[in-house]
N, C-alpha and C positions, 0 to 999 in steps of 0.2 A: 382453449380459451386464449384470445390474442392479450397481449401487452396492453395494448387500450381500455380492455376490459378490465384487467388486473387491475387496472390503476381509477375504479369505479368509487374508490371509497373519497378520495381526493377531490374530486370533481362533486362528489355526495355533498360533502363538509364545504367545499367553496360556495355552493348553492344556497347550502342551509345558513350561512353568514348571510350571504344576501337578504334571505330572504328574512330572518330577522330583523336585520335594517329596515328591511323596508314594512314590516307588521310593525317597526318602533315609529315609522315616520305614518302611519296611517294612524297609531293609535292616538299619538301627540299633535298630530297636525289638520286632525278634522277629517278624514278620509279622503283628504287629498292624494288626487293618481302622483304616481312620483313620474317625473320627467327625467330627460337624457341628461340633466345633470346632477338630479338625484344617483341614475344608475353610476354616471362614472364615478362620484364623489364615495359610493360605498364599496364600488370594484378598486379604488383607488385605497379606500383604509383597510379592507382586508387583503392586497394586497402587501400594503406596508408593511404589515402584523406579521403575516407570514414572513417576509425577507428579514425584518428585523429579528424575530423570534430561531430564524435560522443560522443568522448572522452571531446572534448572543448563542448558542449552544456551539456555533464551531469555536469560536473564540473559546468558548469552556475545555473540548476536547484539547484544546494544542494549548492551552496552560493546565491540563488537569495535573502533571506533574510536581508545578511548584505550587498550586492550592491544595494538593497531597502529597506532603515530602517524606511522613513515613511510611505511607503506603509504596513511594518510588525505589525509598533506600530499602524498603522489606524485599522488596522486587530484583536488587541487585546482584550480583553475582556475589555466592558463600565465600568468605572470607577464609574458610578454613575445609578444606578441601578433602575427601575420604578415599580411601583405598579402593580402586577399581572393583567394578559387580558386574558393571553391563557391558557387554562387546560389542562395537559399533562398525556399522557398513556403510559406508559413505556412498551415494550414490550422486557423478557426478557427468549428466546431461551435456553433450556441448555441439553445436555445429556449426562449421564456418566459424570456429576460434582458434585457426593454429597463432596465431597470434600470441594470447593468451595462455593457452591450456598448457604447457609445459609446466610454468611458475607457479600454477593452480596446482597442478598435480604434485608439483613439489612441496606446496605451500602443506597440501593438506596429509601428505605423506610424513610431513615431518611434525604434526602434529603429538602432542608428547603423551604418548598413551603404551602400554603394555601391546609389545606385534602381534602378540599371536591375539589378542582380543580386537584388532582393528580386520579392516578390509576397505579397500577402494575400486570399486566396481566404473570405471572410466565408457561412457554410452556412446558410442559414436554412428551416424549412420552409414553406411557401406559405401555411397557415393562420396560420401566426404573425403578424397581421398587426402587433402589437405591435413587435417586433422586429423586424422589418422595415424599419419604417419608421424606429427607432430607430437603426440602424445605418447606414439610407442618411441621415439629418441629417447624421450626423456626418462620413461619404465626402463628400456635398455640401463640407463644409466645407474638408474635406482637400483635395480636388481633385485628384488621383493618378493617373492613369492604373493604377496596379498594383496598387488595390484594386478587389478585383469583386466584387458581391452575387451568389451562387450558392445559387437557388431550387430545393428538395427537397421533390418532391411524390410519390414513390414511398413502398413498405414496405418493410422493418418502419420504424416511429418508432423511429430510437432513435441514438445517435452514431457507431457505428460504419459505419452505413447512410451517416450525412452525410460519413464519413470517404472515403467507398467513394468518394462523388460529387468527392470535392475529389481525390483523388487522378489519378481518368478525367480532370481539366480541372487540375492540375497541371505547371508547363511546365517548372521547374527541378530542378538535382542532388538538392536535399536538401530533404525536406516534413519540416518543423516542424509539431506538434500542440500546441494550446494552446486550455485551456478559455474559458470566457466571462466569467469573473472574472477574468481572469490580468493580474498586473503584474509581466510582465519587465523583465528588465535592457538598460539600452541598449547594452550590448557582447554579447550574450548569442552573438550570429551570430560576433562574431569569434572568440571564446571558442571555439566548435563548428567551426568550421573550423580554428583552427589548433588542434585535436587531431584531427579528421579527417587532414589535412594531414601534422602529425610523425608521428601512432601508426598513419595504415595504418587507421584502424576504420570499420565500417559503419554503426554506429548508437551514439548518446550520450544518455546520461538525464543531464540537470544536476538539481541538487537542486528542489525546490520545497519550500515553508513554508508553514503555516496562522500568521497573526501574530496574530490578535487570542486572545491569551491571555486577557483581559479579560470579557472577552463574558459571559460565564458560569460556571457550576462547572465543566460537563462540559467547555468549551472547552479551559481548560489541558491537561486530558486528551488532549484531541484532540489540541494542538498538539506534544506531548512525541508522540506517536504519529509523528507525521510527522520529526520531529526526531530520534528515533534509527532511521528507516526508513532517509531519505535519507541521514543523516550518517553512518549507520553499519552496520545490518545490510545494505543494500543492496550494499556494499562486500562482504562477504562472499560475497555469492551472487556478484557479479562475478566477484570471486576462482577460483572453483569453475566459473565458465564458463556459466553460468545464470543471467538476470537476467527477472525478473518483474516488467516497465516499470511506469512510472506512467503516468496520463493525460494527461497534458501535462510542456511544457517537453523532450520526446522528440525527438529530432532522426535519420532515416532517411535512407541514401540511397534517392533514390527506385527505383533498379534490385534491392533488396531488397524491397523493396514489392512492385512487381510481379511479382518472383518468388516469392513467397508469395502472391499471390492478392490482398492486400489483410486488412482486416479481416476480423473473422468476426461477420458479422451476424446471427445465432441466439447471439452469447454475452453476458452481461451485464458481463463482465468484459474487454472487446478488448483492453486496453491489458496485461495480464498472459500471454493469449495468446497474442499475437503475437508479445510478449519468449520463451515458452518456446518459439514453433514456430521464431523464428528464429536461436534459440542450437541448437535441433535439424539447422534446416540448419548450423550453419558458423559462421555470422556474428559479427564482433568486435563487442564490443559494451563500450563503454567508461561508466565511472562516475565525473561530474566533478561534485563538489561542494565549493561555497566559499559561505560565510554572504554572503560581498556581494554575489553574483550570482544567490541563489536566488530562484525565482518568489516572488511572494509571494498566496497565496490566503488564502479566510476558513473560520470553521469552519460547520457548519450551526448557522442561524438557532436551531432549537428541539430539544428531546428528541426528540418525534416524527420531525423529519427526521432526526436523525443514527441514529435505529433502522434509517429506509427505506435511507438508505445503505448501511449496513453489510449488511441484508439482499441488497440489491441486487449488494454485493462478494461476502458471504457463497453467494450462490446462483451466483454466475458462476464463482467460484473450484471449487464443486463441478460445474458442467458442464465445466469443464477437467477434472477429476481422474475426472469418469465415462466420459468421452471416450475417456481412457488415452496419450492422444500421447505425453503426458511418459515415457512407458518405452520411447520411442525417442529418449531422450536416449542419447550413447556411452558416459556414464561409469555407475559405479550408485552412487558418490556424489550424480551430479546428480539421478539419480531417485529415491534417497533424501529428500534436501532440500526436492525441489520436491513430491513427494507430503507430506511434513510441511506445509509451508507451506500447500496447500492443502484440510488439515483442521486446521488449526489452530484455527480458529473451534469445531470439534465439540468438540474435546479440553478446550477450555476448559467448555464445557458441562457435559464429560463428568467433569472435577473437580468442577465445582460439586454435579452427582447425586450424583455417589458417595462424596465427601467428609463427608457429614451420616452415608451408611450406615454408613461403616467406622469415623465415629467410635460411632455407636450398636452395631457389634458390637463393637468394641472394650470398651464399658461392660459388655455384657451376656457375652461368652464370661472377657474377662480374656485379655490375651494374655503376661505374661510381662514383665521388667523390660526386657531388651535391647530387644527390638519395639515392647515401651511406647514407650522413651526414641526409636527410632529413627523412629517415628508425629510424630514433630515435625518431624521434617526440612523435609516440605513447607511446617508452618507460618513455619520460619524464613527458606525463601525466599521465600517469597509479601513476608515484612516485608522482607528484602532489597531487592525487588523497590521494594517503599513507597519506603525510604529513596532506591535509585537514584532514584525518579521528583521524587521532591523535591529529589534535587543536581541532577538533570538540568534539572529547571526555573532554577535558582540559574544556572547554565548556558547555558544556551539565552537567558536574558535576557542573561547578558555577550555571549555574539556576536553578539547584534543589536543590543548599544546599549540595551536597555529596563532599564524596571524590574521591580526584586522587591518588592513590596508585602509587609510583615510580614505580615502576613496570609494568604499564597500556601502556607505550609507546614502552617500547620493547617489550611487549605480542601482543600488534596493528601489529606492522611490521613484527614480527615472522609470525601472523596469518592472513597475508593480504591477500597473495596469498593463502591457501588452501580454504580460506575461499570465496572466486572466486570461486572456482574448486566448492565446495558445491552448490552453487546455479547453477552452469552450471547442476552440477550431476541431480538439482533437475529440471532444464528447459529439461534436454532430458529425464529422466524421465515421464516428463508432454505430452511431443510428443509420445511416446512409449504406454502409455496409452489412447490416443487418437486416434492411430492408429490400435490397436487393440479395441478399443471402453470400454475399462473400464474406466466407468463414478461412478465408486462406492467413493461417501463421506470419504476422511478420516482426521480422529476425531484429533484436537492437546487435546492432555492432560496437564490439569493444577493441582497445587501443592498448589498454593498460596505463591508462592516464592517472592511473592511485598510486603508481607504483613507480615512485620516485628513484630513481638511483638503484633500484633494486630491493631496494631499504626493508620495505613493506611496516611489519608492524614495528622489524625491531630500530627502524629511524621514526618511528613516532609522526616524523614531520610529513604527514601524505600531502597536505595542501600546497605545500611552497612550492607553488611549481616556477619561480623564479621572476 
């Protein structure tokens, strides 16, 4: 069944709007034919309805946090911490990072847990000879016994493949996933066991952060994206029993794993995946985020990478939703939710197209004072939207201790709107590729741009970047 087809019930319910308008204007209006501006004037308000009604449920998600503050502080990281149970494998992906993977490997090497219950399983592939070598410097240095270079020379390229491998050569309870940038926290193990531990759960996403606000225009963008994922719409999908992981900072027991198969390595998106297939089977799956324990990663280097990212989400997120698993979720809530989420990226497109049209038939037919005035609507959440992003950021610097540069609120509203148009660029980019079938891997490149002075967690200050 093609993606067209999938998407039959949409097109069902736009019809069926119409066409009740228009049995409303035959039964009130004397069975007068409707004309071309009866049709635009009804394609026009159910349009609106729909962007408005999308418009109010995202604005819900990215404050579900503070219209739920005990549900957020229940969610936080235990305050009082319990005596190790579970031994953790860190499985940690990397290519084309010698850049980075050194300070990773140190970071998460020195993560404060009992040695003989940890391991660090380091995935490199055999060509990389870059990386490679970069990460066995720095084991030399370590000296550990329970870090080990795990050499991937099979297909496809790509992480979920290296995940596959770390998993088959995985000796402990609970496999940890953590990218090749990543600066966790040194309690992070105890943190995830002792909610394994009280709450009974199978799997645990703790927050992760992009810190370097700085960087760029597009960055603050970035970083607020991640800021009310993990801090708070995330939270939400928990709630409702469907959680669509992150790529790191995910914490598994490993007897879920391999009841699931493992990754899925035909998907560009595993890490989303395997959160839907394994809230499909059963699985608890808990959501613990606390501003001082969260990962802290960087944003992409340039505009071009942060497009190929998003594409790369953008195209994964729709092999999940062409797939169809998710309507073997129990509830139809969840399958509600999770088919939203994973056209989210279209719908934004699909404002941007049609947005210009209905304002031009709106100039050109004339639609009436009430539908005139109510043709706003969207515009006033969209500025909604502005203004949240700009407290949010106000925000997001008090929990991490940084700063708000004066400057940061007029650079928000200068950069709202291109920064829209980017992720559209990068959601029909994602479709372009999918339709021509290029499934090819692409790579974000990191700098180490979180990683101030060396500092990481314990200077607090990742943003100042000066």
């Amino acid at each position: 069944m093609s993606l067209l087809e999938r998407k039959i019930n949409i097109w069902t319910l736009t019809l069926a709007g119409l066409a009740v308008y228009l049995a409303g204007r035959l039964m009130w209006g004397g069975m007068i034919v409707a004309t071309m501006r009866d049709l635009v004037i009804a394609g026009f308000a159910i349009v609106t309805v729909l962007i408005s009604a999308q418009a109010f449920f995202f604005l819900y998600l990215i404050l579900y946090a503070w219209n739920e503050p005990d549900t957020i502080e229940k969610n936080k990281s235990p305050k009082r911490l319990i005596e190790p149970r579970f031994s953790f494998t860190a499985l940690l992906p990397a290519r084309h990072e010698e850049a980075v993977i050194g300070e990773t490997i140190a970071a998460i090497a020195n993560i404060d847990y009992p040695e003989e219950m940890k391991e660090l399983l380091v995935l490199v592939r055999g060509d990389d000879r870059e990386t490679l070598e970069a990460a066995q410097r720095v084991m030399d240095t370590l000296g550990r016994e329970n870090i080990k270079l795990v050499v991937v020379n099979d297909t496809p390229v790509n992480k979920p493949n290296q995940l596959n491998w770390g998993l088959y050569r995985a000796k402990n309870e609970v496999v940890a996933i953590f990218d090749a940038e990543d600066q966790p926290h040194p309690d992070i193990y105890k943190i995830v066991n002792t909610v394994m531990v009280r709450e009974g759960t199978d799997v645990v996403q703790s927050g992760v952060q992009l810190v370097n606000y700085r960087s760029s225009w597009f960055a603050a963008f970035n970083v607020l994206e991640y800021y009310f994922w993990f801090k708070s719409a995330l939270h939400f999908f928990a709630r409702q029993g469907v959680v669509p992981l992150g790529g790191n900072t995910v914490f598994f027991k490993r007897v879920w794993l391999n009841r699931a198969g493992g990754w899925d390595e035909k998907c560009l998106t595993e890490d989303a995946e395997i959160g839907i297939r394994l809230s499909k089977m059963g699985a608890r799956i808990a959501v613990v985020y606390d501003e001082e324990h969260a990962t802290a990663e960087e944003t992409p280097v340039t505009l071009s990478a942060l497009v190929r990212q998003r594409t790369r989400w953008n195209m994964g997120f729709l092999q999940v939703l062409g797939r169809g698993e998710w309507k073997g979720l129990p509830k139809w809530n969840q399958r509600i939710l999770t088919g939203y989420l994973l056209v989210l990226p279209e719908i934004l497109v699909g404002v941007l197209l049609v947005a210009p049209i209905l304002a031009w038939a709106g100039a050109v037919y004339g639609l009436g004072i009430p539908l005139a005035m109510f043709s706003y609507v969207p515009l006033g959440l969209l500025i909604m939207q502005l203004v949240v992003a700009v407290t949010g950021m106000w925000q997001f610097t008090r929990d991490y201790k940084l700063i708000f540069p004066w400057w940061m609120g007029p650079m928000l509203v200068a950069g709202f709107w291109p920064y829209i148009v980017i992720l559209a660029i990068g959601a029909l980019r994602a479709v372009w590729r999918l339709v021509v079938g290029n499934l090819m891997w692409e790579k974000t490149t990191h700098v180490n741009a979180h990683r101030v002075d060396g500092l990481g967690y314990a200077g607090v200050r990742y943003g100042e970047m000066g």
